[in-house]
N, C-alpha and C positions, 0 to 999 in steps of 0.2 A: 466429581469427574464429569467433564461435558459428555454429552453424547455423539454420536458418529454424524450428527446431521453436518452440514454444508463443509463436510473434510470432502476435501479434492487432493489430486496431485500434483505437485509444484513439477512444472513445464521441465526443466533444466537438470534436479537429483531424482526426480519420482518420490519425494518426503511426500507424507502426510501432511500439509497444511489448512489454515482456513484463512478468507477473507475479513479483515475487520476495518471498521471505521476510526480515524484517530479523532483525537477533539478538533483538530483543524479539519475535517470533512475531505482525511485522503484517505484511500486504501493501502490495506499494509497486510501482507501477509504475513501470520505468525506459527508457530508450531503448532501442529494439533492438537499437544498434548502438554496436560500443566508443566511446569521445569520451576524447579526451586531457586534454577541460577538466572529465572529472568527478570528484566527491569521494566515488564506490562504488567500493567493489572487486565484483564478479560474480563467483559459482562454480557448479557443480553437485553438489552433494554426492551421498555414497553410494545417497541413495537416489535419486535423480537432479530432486529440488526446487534450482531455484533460490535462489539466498539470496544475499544483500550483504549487508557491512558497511561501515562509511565510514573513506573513510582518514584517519587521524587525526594528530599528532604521532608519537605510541609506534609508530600501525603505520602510516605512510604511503608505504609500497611494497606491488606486488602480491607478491604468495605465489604460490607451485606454478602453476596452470592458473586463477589469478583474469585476469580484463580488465576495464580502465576501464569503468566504465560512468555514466551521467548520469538525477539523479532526471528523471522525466519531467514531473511537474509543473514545472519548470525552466524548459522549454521547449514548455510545451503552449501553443498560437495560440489555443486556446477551452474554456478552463477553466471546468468547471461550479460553477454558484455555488454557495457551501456553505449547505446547509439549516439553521435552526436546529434546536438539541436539545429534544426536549420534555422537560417539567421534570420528566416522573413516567414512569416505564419501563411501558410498554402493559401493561395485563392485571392492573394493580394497584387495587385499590380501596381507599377506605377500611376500616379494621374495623368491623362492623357494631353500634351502640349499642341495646339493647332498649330503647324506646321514644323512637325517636329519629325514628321513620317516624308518620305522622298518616295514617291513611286517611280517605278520604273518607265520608262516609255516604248 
């Protein structure tokens, strides 16, 4: 059984969760607490970040010191709705064209 360290409260139902690292280097919140019905394995690596991976065909047993654990959006009661993306990344402008601007007189 993990310990209470880095359990916070999810923004949206107030659950228990914790932050973890996937193999692709995103965050993913998961359940705080092992679940038999999840498809993460949970670890603590060396340097003591959390990280899952999902258990798959090839690895669908835990490893060493992994525990079941369940994506949290799974089971989140009040899931925030997802924002649209803006189309153009902030802080970008067009290139600027010489005589493209009309000043006034």
């Amino acid at each position: 059984m993990p310990s209470d360290h880095g359990v916070v409260l999810c923004d949206g139902c107030l659950a228990r969760i914790r932050w973890a690292i996937t193999a692709h280097g995103k965050r993913q919140a998961i359940n705080a607490d092992p679940s038999p019905e999840g498809n993460l394995a949970a670890y603590t690596d060396h340097t003591g970040t959390l990280r899952v991976r999902v258990l798959t065909g090839e690895r669908d047993r835990l490893e060493g010191a992994e525990w079941q654990a369940m994506p949290h959006v799974a089971t989140c009661a009040s899931p925030r709705p997802r924002l649209p993306r803006p189309a153009s990344r902030p802080g970008r402008r067009a290139p600027h064209r010489p005589g493209s601007w009309r000043w006034a007189r």
